[in-house]
VOGU-3710 file (C-alpha; in Angstrom, 3 decimals, decimal comma):
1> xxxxxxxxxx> 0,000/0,000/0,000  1,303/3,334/-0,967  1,553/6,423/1,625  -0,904/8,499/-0,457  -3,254/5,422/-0,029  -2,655/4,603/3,607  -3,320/8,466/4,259  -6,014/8,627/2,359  -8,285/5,424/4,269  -6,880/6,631/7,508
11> xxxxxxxxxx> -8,508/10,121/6,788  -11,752/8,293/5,467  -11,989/6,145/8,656  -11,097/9,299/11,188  -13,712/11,235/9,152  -16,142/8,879/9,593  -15,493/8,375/13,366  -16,538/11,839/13,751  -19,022/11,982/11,530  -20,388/8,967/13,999
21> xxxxxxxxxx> -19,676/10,253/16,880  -21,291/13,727/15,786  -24,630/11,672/15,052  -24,835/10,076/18,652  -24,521/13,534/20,489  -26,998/15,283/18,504  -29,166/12,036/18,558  -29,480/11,812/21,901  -29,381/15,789/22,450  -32,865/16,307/20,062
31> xxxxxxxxxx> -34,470/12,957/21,527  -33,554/13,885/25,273  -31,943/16,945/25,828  -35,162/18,577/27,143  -35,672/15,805/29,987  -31,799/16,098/30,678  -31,507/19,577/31,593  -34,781/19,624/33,350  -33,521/16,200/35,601  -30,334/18,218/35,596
41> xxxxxxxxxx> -31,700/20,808/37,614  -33,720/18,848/40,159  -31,463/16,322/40,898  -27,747/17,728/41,499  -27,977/18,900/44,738  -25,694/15,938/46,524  -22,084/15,726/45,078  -22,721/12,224/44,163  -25,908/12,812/42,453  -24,079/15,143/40,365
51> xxxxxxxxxx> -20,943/12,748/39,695  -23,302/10,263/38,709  -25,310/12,394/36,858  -22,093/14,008/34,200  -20,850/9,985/33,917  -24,705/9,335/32,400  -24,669/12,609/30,136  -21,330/11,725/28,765  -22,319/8,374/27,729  -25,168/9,541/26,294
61> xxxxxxxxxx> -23,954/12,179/24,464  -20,657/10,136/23,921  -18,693/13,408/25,012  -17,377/15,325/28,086  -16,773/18,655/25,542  -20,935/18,738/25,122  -21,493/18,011/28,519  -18,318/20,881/29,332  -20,446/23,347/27,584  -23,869/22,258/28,587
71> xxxxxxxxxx> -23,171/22,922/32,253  -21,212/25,960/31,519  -24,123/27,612/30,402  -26,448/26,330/33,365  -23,454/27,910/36,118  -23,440/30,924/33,666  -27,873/31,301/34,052  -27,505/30,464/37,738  -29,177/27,210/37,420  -26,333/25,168/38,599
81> xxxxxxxxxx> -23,649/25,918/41,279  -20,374/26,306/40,535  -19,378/23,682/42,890  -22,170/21,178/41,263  -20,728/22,283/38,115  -17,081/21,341/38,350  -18,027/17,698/39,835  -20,848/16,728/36,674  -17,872/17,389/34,317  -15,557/15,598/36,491
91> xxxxxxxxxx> -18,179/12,764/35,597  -18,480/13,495/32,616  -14,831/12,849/31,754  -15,328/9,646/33,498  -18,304/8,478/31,489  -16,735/9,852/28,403  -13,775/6,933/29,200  -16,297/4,416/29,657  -17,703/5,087/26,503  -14,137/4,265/24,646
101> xxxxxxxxxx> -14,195/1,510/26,933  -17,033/0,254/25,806  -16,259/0,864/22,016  -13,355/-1,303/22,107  -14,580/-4,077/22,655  -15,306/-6,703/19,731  -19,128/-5,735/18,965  -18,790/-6,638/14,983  -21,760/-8,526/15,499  -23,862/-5,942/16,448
111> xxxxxxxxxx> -23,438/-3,425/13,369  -26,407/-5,155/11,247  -28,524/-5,191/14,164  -27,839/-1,495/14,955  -28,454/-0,425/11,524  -31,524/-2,834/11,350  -32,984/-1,751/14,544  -32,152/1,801/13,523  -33,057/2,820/10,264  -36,860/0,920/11,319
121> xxxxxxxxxx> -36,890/3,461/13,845  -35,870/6,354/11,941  -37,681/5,759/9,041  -41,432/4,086/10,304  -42,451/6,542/13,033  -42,846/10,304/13,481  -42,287/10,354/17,376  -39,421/12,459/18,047  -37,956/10,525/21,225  -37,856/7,191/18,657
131> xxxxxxxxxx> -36,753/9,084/15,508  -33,645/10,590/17,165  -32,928/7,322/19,293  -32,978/5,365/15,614  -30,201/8,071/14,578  -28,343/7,214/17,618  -27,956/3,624/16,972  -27,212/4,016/13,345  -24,148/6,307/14,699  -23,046/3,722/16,799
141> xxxxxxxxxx> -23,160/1,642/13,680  -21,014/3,841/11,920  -18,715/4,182/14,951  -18,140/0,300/14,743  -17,652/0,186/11,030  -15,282/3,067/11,227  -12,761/1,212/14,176  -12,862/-1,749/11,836  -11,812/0,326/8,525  -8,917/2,044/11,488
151> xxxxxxxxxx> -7,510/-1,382/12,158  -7,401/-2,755/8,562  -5,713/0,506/7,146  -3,306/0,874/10,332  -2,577/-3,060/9,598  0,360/-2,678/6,657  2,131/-0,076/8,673  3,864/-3,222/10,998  5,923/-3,988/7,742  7,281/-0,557/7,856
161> xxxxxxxxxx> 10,766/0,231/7,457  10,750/3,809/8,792  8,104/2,922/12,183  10,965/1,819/14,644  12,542/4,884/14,245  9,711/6,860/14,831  8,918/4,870/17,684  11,995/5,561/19,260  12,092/8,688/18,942  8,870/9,461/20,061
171> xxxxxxxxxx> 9,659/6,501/23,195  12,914/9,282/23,548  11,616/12,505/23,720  8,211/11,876/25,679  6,932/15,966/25,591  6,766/15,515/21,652  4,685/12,463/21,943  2,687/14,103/25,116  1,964/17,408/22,940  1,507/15,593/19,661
181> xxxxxxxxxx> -1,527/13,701/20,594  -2,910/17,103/22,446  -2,726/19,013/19,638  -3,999/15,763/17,528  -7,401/15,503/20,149  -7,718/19,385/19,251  -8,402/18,925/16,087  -10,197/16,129/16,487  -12,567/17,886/19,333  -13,001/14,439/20,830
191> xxxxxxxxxx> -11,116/12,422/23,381  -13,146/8,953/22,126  -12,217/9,663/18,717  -8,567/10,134/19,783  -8,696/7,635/22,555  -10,187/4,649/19,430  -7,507/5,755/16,963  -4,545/5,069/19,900  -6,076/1,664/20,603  -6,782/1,323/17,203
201> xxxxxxxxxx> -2,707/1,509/16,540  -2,174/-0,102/19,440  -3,886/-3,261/18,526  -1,785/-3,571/15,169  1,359/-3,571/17,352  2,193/0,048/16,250  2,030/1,609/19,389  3,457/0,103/22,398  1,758/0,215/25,873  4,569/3,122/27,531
211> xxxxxxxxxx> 4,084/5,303/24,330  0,196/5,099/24,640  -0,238/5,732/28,183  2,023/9,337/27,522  -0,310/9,811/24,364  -3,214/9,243/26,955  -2,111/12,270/28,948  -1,643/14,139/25,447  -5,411/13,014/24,557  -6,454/14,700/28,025
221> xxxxxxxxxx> -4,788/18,000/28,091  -5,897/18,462/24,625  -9,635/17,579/25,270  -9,768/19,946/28,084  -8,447/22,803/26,211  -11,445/22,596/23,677  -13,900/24,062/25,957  -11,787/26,860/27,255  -11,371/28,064/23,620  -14,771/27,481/22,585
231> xxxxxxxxxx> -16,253/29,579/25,043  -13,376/32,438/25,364  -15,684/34,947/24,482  -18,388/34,338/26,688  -19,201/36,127/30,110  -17,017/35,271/32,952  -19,855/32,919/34,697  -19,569/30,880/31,285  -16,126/30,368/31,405  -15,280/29,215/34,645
241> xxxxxxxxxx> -16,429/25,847/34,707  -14,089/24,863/31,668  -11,168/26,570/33,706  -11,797/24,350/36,500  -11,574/21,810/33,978  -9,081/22,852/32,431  -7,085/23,012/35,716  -7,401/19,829/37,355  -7,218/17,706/34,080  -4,904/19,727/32,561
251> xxxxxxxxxx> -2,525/20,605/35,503  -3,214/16,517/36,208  -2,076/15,553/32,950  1,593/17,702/33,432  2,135/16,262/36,421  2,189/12,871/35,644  3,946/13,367/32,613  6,580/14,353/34,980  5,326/11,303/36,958  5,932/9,267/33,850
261> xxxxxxxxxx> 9,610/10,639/33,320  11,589/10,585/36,413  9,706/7,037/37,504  9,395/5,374/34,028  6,793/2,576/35,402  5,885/-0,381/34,045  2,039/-0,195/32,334  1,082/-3,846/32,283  -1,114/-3,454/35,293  -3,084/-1,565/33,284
271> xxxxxxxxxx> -4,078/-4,435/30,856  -2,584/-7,634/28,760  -1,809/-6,074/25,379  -1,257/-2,401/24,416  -4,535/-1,096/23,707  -5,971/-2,196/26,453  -3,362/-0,293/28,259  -4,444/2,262/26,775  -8,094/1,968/27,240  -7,592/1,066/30,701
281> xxxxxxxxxx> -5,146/4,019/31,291  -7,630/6,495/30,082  -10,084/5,495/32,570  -7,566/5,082/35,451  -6,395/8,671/35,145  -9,864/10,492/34,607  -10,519/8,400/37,878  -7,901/9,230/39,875  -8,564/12,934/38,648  -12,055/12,476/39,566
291> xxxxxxxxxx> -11,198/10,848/43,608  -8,556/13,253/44,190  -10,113/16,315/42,510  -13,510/16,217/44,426  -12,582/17,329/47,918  -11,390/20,168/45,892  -14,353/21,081/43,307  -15,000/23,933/45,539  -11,478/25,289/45,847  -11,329/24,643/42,375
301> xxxxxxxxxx> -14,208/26,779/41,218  -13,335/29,760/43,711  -9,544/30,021/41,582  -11,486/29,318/38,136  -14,144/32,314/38,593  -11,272/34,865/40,065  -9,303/33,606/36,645  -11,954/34,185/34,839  -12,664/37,521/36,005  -9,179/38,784/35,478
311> xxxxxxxxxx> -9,992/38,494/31,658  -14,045/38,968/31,139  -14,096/37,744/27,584  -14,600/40,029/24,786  -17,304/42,505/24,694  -20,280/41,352/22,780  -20,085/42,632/19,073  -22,341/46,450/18,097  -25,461/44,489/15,995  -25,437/46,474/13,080
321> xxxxxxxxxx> -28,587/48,880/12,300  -30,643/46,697/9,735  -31,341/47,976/6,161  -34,430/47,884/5,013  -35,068/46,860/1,569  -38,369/49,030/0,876  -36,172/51,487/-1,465  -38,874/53,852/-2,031  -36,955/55,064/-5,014  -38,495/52,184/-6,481
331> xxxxxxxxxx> -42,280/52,421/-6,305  -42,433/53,396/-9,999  -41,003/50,471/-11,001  -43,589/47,938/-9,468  -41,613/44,693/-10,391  -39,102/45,861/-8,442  -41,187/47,284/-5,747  -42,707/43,846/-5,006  -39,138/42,396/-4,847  -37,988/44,760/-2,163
341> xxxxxxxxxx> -41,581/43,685/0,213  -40,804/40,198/-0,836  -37,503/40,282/0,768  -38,673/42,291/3,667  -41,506/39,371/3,606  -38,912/36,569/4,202  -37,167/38,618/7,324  -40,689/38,430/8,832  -40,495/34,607/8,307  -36,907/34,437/9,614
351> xxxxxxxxxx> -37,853/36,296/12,858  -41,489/34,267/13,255  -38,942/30,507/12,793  -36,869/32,225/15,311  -39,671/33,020/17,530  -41,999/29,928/17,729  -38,339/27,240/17,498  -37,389/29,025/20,906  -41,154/29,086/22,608  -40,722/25,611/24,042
361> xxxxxxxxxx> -37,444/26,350/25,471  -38,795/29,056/27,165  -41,789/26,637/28,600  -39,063/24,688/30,175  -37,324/27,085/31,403  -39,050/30,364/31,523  -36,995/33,768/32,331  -37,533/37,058/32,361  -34,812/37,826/29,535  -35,917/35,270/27,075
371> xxxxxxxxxx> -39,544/36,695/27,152  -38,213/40,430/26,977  -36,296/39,193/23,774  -39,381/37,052/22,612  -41,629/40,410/22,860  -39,172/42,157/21,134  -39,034/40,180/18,276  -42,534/40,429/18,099  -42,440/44,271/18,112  -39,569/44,190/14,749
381> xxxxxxxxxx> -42,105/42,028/13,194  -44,992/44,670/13,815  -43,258/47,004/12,220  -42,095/45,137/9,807  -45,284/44,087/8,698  -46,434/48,115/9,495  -43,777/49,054/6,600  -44,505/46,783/3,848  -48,358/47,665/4,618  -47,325/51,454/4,255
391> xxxxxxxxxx> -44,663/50,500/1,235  -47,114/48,189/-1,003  -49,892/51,074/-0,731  -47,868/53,363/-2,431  -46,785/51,868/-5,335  -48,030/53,268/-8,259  -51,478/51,842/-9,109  -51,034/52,811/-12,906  -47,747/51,377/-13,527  -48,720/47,490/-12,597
401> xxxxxxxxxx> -50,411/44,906/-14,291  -53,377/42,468/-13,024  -50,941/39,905/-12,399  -48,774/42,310/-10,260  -51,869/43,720/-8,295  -52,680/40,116/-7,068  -49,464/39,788/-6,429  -49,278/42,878/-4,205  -52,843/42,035/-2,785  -51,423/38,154/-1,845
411> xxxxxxxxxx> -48,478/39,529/-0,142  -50,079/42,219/2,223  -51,897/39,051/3,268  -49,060/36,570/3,770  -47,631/39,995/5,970  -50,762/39,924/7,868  -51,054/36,128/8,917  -47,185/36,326/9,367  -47,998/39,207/12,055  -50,396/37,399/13,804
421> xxxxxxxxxx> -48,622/34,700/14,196  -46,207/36,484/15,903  -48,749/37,742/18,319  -50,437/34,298/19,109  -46,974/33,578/20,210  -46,395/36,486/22,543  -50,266/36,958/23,560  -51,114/33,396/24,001  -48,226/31,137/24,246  -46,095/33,400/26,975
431> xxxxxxxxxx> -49,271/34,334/29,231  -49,275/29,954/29,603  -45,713/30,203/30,250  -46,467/32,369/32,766  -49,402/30,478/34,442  -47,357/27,216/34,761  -44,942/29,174/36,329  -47,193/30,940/38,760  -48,848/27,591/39,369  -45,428/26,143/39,891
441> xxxxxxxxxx> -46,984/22,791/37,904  -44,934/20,327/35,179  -46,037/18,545/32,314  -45,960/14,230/32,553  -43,237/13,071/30,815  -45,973/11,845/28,343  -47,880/14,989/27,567  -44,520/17,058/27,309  -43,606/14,531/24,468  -46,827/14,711/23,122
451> xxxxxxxxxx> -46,271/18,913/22,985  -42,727/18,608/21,605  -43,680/16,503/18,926  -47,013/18,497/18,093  -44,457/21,850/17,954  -41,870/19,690/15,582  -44,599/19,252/13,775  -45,619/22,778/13,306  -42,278/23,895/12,715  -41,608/21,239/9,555
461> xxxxxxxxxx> -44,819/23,100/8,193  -43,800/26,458/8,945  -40,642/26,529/7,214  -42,511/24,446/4,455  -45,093/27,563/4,316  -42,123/30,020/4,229  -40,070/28,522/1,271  -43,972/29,018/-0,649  -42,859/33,308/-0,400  -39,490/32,361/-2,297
471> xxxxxxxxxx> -40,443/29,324/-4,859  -44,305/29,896/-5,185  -44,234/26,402/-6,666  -47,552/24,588/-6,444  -46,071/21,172/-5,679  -44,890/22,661/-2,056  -48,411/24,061/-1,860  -49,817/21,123/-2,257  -47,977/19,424/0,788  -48,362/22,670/2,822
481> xxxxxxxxxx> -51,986/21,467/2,878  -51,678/17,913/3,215  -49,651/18,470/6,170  -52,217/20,807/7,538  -54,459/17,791/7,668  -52,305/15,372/9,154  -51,491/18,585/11,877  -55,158/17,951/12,369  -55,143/14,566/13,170  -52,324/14,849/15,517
491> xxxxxxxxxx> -53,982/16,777/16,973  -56,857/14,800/17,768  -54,938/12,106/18,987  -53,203/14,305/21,648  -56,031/15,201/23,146  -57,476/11,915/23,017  -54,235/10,747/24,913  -54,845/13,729/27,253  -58,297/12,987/28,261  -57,463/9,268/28,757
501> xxxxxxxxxx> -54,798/10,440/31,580  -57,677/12,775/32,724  -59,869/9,337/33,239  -56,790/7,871/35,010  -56,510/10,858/37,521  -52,819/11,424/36,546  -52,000/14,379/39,219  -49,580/16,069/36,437  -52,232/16,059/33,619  -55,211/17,288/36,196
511> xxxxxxxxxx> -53,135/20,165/36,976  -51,704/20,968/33,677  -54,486/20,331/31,688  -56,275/24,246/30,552  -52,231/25,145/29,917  -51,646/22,069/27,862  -54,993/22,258/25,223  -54,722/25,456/24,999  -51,023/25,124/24,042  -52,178/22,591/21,292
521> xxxxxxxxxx> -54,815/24,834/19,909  -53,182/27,774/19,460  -49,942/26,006/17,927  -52,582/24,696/15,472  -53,549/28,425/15,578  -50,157/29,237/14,061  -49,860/26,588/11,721  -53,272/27,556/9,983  -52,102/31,353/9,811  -48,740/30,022/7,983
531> xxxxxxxxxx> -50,505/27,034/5,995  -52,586/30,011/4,391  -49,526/31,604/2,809  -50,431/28,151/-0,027  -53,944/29,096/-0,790  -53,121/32,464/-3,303  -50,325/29,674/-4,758  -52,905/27,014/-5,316  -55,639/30,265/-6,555  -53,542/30,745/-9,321
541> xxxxxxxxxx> -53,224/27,209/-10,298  -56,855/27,045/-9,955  -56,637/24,216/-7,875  -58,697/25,804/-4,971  -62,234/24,790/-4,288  -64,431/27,554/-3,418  -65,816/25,952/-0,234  -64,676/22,544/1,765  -68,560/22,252/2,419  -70,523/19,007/0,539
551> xxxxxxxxx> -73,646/20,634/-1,299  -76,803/19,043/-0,173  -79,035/17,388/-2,474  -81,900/19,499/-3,864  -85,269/18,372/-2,243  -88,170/17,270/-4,868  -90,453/19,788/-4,847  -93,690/18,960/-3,614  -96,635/18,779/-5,957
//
């Protein structure tokens, strides 16, 4: 095998390793990312509930970075405490070991199964939770398949001639080896990924066990300085719980480098051939990180927060004043006119996506600044909607054709439904926000799922409805409608599952119940204002009946 050839399945394999890897996180982020954060907050209070808690999260998410950054931005809102904080990533880099652990082992078997079991689940149901677990599994697939095409392209390197002397000098000069594989987990932004590819050499006999455990080291300062540098520009809260990280992994990961040097131990404790001494070693030093770090999570958070205040990030960027695109210079030219409030059109649709994607966030976890932003929104999209109004009123009446009249005519209407979309949102939606906060009430797990996957549902639409203002093509109409229906039908079947937990005296659904119909109906609310943007679409085609009503028969008249 050539070098251009080795390099080039090597790069394949790695690719698709991340690619995998990639798959599982946001999998399991989209299917349960919702009931993690919300467990996440109840349940953290006692350090080992917490530890616990960050080994879980890795292993679901298949990486201490995500879980890094998830529970940065809980210490930054206040929701976590710093202390908490510190020991659920200390977990987390625990689990994330496991999870290589796991990986290692010989699961050939299972990759038809996975991908099987998976693509059924993707592809024959519309439940969220199911449809995003299905994408899991076929990631773990590809994870499999990718550690296989690792060990088959590493495989020819044994016979060559130039290896021993890179092994030596790497064995030598044990900084090189320790920085390589940091900077080499950097660019991967995973510690599995580079944890698999070490084993993966190892197993060929290209790496031996003393090299690998160094490398191991390598693989952990370099993982811990990916959330540091990810989040250098966010507020000092935000950054402290990667510092913490950062400093007993990190600072962990010198020290027994220098451990390593001056002691040179023997590794086989660790495991009977060289990538399990690697494996093994991976887990034994996020361990022994983990035992001797937490008497210290507190200590360790005080330093991280006064580090992080000594440099507060950088200052959040001016946001530019937006242009509009209603040139008025352009009224006597109405083709042009009705380009400009087209455009201006679509920024209604971006803001209204932007709007009703974060309203379910904000039922989980309601604050005072994501509702101020929420009502904002909804104010630019007033106005908006106030200055195409103003803009399509003016242009000149003389100058435009039949065609371009309707075409002004459809538009102020697709502004209109657009605006009151916007304030079912604000009007309706937040005032429940508000009630099941007053209440202090929570959804069953089963009617939250049934509300997620009702909103999923009226987002695919939405954005369906909003590419009708840029292609106007009939065929997109068409489905607009047809998923209207089936909107309708889901809906039925959520409240039918409602009332039947109603009948069963569920606690959760007796006290949640006015907040969660009325949630339903006025998300179907929303969908029919943006479903409406087909009907001028299917007008033209003239494939609109003039009423959905069956005529009657006519009556015989009576002699």
């Amino acid at each position: 095998m050539t070098s251009s050839v080795f390099f080039l399945h090597m790069a394949g394999a790695i690719a698709m390793l991340l690619w995998a890897t990639r798959l599982v996180r946001t999998g399991v982020e989209r299917a349960y990312g919702r009931q993690m954060r919300s467990s996440l907050r109840r349940r953290v209070g006692h350090p080992f509930a917490a530890m616990l808690f960050g080994i879980v999260m890795a292993i679901g998410l298949q990486s201490s970075t995500a879980v890094t950054l998830l529970i940065s931005s809980f210490t930054g809102m206040g929701l976590v405490s710093g202390t908490a904080g510190v020991i659920i990533v200390r977990g987390g880099e625990l689990g994330s070991a496991i999870v290589a652990k796991i990986l290692n082992y010989d699961l050939t078997l299972l990759i038809p199964v996975l991908i099987l079991i998976g693509t059924g689940m993707y592809l024959r149901t519309d439940r969220r939770p199911w449809h995003e677990l299905g994408r899991s599994l076929i990631g773990i697939a590809m994870i499999l398949i990718s550690l296989e095409m690792l060990s088959t392209a590493a495989g020819p390197l044994r016979e060559s001639q130039s290896l021993p002397a890179i092994l030596n000098f790497l064995s030598d000069d044990l900084i090189s080896s320790f920085l390589i594989a940091a900077v080499v987990t950097y660019l991967l932004h995973s510690s599995v990924a580079a944890i698999l590819l070490l084993a993966a050499l190892a197993s060929q006999g290209l790496l031996p066990g003393e090299l690998g455990a160094v490398m191991v080291l390598g693989v952990n300062l370099g993982s811990s300085l990916i959330a540091p540098i990810l989040t250098r520009s966010a507020g000092p809260a935000y950054r402290a719980v990667p510092l913490a990280n950062l400093l007993m992994r990190g600072l962990g990961s010198v020290l027994l480098l220098a451990a390593i040097g001056l002691i040179r131990p023997d590794v086989e404790f660790l495991g009977a051939s060289p990538d399990q001494q690697i494996i093994n070693g991976h887990i034994a030093f996020n361990l022994l990180i983990l035992l001797v770090g937490l008497p210290f999570s507190g200590l360790t958070w005080r330093i991280s927060r006064r580090l992080a205040d000594l440099s507060p990030g950088q200052p959040p960027a001016s946001i530019p004043q937006e242009i509009s695109a209603l040139d008025p210079e352009a009224l006597d030219r109405p083709e042009q006119a009705l380009a400009n409030a087209t455009r201006e059109a679509v920024r209604m649709c971006e803001t209204i996506d932007s709007m009703l994607s974060r309203i379910m966030d904000i039922y989980e976890d309601p604050t005072n600044e994501a509702i101020d932003e929420l009502t904002q929104q909804d104010d630019r999209v007033d106005k908006r909607q106030n200055a195409i109004k103003l803009y399509l009123a003016q242009i000149t009446e003389k100058a435009m054709t039949v065609e371009q009249a309707h075409q002004c005519q459809n538009l102020l209407e697709v502004c209109i439904k657009l605006e009151q979309a916007g304030d079912v949102i604000v009007r309706n939606l937040i005032p429940h926000v508000q009630k099941k906060l007053e209440r202090q009430v929570e959804f069953t797990e089963e009617g939250w799922s049934e509300l997620l996957d009702f909103h999923n549902a009226v987002m695919r639409n939405a954005r369906l409805s909003f590419n009708l203002l840029i292609n106007g093509d009939a065929e997109t109409a068409h489905r607009v409608i047809a998923a209207k229906d089936r909107l309708r039908e889901l809906e039925r079947e959520t409240r039918q599952r409602h009332f039947n937990r109603l009948r069963q005296q569920t606690e959760e659904s007796i006290e949640t119940s006015s907040i969660h119909l009325d949630t339903v109906r006025d998300l179907k609310q929303i969908n029919g204002l943006l479903a409406a943007i087909a009907y001028p679409v299917l007008e033209e085609e003239g494939l609109l009946r003039g009423s959905r009503l069956i005529k009657p028969a006519k009556k015989p008249k009576s002699a």
